[in-house]
Structure formats: structure tokens, C-alpha cells
VEXSE-146388 format. One record per atom (N, C-alpha, C): x, y negated, z negated; residue in one letter. Coordinates in nm, 2 decimals, decimal comma. Each point is the difference from the previous one (the first is absolute). Example, Ala and Ser with C-alpha at 12.3 -4.5 7.8 and 13.67 -1.06 7.14 Angstrom:
2
<<1,32 0,57 -0,78> A>
<<-0,09 -0,12 0,00> A>
<<0,09 -0,12 0,00> A>
<<-0,04 -0,11 0,07> S>
<<0,09 -0,11 0,00> S>
<<-0,08 -0,11 -0,08> S>
END
This chain:
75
<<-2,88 -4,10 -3,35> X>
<<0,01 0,12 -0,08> X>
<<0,05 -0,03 -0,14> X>
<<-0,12 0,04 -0,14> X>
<<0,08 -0,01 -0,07> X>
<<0,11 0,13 -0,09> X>
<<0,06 -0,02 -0,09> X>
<<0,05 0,10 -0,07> X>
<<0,01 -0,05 -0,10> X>
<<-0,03 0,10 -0,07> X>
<<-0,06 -0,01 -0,16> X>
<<0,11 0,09 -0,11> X>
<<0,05 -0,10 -0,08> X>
<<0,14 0,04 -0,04> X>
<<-0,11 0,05 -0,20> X>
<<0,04 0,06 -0,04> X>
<<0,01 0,03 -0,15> X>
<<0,09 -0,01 -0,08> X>
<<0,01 -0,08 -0,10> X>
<<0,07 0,01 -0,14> X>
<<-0,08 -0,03 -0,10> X>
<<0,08 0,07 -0,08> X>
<<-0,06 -0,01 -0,16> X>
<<0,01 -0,12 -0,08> X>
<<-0,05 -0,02 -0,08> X>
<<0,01 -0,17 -0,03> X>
<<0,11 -0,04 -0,04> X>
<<0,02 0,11 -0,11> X>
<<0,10 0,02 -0,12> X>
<<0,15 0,00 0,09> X>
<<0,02 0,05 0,14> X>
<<0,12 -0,02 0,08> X>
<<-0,02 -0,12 0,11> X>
<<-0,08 -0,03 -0,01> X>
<<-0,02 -0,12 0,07> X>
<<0,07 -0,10 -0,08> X>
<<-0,09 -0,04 -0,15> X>
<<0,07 -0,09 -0,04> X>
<<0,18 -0,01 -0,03> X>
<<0,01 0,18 -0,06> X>
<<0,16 0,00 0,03> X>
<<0,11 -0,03 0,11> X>
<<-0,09 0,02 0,11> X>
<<0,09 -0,07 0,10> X>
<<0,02 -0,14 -0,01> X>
<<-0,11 -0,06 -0,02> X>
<<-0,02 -0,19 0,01> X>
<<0,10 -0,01 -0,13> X>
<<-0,04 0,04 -0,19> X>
<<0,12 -0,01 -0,08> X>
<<0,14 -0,01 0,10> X>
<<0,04 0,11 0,07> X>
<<0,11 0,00 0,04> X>
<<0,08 -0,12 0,09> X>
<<-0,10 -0,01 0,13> X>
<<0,03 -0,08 0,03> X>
<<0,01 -0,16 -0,06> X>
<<-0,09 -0,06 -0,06> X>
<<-0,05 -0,09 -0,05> X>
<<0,11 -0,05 -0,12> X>
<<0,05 0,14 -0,06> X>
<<0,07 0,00 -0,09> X>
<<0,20 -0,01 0,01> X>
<<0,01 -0,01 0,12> X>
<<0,15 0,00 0,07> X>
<<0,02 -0,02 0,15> X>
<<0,04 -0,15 0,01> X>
<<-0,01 -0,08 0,09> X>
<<0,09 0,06 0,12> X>
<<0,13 0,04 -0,08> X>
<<0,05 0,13 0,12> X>
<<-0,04 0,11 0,08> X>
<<-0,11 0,04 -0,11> X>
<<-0,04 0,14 0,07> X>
<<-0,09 -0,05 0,14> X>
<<-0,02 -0,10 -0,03> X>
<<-0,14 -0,07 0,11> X>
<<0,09 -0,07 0,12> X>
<<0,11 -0,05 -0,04> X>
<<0,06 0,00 0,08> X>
<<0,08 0,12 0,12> X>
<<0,01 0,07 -0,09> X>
<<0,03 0,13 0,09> X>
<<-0,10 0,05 0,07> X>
<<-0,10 0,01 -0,04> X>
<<-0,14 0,07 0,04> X>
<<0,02 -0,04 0,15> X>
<<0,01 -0,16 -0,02> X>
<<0,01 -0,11 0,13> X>
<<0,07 0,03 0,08> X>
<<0,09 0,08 -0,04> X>
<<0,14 -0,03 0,11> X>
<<0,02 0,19 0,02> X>
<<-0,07 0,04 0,02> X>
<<-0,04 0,16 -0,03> X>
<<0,00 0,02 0,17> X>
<<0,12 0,10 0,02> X>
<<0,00 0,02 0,15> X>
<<-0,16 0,08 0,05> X>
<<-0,05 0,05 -0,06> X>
<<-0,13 0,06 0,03> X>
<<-0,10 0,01 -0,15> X>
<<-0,08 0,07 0,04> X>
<<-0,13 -0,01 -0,07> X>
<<0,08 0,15 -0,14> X>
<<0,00 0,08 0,09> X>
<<0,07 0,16 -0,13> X>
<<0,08 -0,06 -0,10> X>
<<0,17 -0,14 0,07> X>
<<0,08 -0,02 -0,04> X>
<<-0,05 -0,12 -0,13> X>
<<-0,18 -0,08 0,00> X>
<<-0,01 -0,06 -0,11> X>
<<-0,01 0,08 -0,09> X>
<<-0,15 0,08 0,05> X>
<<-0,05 0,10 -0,10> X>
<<0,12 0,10 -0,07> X>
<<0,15 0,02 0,09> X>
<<0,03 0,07 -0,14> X>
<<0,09 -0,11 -0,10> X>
<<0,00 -0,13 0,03> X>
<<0,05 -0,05 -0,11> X>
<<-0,14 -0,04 -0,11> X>
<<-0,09 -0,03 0,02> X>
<<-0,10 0,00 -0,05> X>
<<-0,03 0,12 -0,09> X>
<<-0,02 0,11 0,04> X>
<<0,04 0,13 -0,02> X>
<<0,04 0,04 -0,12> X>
<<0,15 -0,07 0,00> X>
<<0,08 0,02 -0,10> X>
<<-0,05 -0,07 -0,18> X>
<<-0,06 -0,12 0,04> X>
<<-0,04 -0,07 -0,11> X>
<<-0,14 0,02 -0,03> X>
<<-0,07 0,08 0,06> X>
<<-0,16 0,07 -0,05> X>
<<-0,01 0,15 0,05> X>
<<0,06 0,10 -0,12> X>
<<0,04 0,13 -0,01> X>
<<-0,16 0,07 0,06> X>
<<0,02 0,06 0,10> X>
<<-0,12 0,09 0,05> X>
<<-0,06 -0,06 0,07> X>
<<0,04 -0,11 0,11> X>
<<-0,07 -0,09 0,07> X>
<<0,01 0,13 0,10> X>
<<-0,12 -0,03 0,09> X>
<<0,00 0,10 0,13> X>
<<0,01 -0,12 0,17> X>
<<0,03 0,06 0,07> X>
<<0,00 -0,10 0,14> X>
<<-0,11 -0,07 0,00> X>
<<-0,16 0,13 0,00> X>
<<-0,10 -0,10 0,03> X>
<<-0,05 -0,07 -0,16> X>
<<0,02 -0,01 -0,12> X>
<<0,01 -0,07 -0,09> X>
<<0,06 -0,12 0,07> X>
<<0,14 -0,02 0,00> X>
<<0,06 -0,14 0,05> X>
<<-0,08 -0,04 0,15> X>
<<-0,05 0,04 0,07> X>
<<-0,03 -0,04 0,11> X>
<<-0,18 -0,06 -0,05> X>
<<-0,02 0,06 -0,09> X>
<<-0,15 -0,08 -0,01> X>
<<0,00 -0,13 -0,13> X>
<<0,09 0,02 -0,04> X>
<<0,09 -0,08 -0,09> X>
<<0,03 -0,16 0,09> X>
<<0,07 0,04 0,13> X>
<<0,08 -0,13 0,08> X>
<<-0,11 -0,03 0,10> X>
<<-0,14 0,08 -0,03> X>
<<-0,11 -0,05 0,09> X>
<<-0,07 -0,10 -0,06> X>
<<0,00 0,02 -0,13> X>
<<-0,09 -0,05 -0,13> X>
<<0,08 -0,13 0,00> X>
<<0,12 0,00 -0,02> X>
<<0,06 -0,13 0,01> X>
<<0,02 -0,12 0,16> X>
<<0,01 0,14 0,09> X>
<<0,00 -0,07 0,13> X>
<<-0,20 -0,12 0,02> X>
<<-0,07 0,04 -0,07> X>
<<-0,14 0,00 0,00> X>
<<0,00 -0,14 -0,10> X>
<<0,03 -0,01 -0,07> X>
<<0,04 -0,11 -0,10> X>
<<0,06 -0,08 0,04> X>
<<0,13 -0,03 0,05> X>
<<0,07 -0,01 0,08> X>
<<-0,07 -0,15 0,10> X>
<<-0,10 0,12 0,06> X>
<<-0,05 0,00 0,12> X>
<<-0,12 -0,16 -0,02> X>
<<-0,09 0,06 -0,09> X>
<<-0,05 -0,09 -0,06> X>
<<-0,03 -0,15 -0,08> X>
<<0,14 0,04 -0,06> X>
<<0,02 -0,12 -0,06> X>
<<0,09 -0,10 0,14> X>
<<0,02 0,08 0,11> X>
<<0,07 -0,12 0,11> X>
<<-0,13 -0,04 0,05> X>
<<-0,10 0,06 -0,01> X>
<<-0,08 -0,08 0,09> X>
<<-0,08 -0,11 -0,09> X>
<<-0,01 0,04 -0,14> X>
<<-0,05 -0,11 -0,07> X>
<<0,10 -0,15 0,04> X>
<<0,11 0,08 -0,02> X>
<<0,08 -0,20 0,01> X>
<<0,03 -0,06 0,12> X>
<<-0,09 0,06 0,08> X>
<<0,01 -0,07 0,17> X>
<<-0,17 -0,12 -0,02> X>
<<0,12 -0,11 0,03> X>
<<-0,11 -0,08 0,09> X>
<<-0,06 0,02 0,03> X>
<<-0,16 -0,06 0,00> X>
<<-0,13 0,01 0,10> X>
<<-0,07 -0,10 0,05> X>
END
């Protein structure tokens, strides 16, 4: 099954600024007792972010993420 997340570019990139841009906040993100409790610290530092904004946001990155591990595996 898949699910197909939407954001806008323009909040996309503001989320990655964010994170990318303060090593704490990414670390909280990490240590985020649930999924709501990232998104509203995230939230806070990209004004008008929506749930499914950050959720297609941490898929875009999960997807990347995802990617670049398999490029640096062994073959």
C-alpha cells in the first residue's frame, strides 16, 4: 500500500532549512516521543506547517535517507 503525502516545495525546503540549519532541533526531532510531539517542534520553526505538510516532508527525507543507504552498501 502506498500513501502519497503532499507538500509544497517552498515548505518543504523550509523544513530541511530548519532542520539542516540547527543541529538541536534534529536532535529533538530524534528523541521525539511520537510522531505529533516532532511535528510540533518543527512546527514551531516553519510558521503554517500542517501535519500532512511535515509528514510528506519526513517521507521525502525518509526516501533520501533511504537511498543514499543503499548506494553505500556493498555489492
Amino acid at each position: 500500500m502506498s500513501i502519497e503525502f503532499k507538500i509544497d516545495e517552498e515548505k518543504h525546503i523550509k523544513v530541511l532549512d530548519a532542520l539542516l540549519g540547527d543541529a538541536d532541533l534534529m536532535m529533538a526531532l530524534n528523541a521525539a516521543e511520537d510522531f505529533e510531539a516532532g511535528y510540533q517542534l518543527v512546527a514551531e520553526r516553519v510558521p503554517g506547517l500542517s501535519l500532512e505538510e511535515f509528514a510528506g516532508s519526513m517521507e521525502l527525507l525518509r526516501q533520501v535517507i533511504m537511498a543514499q543507504a543503499e548506494k553505500g552498501q556493498v555489492q
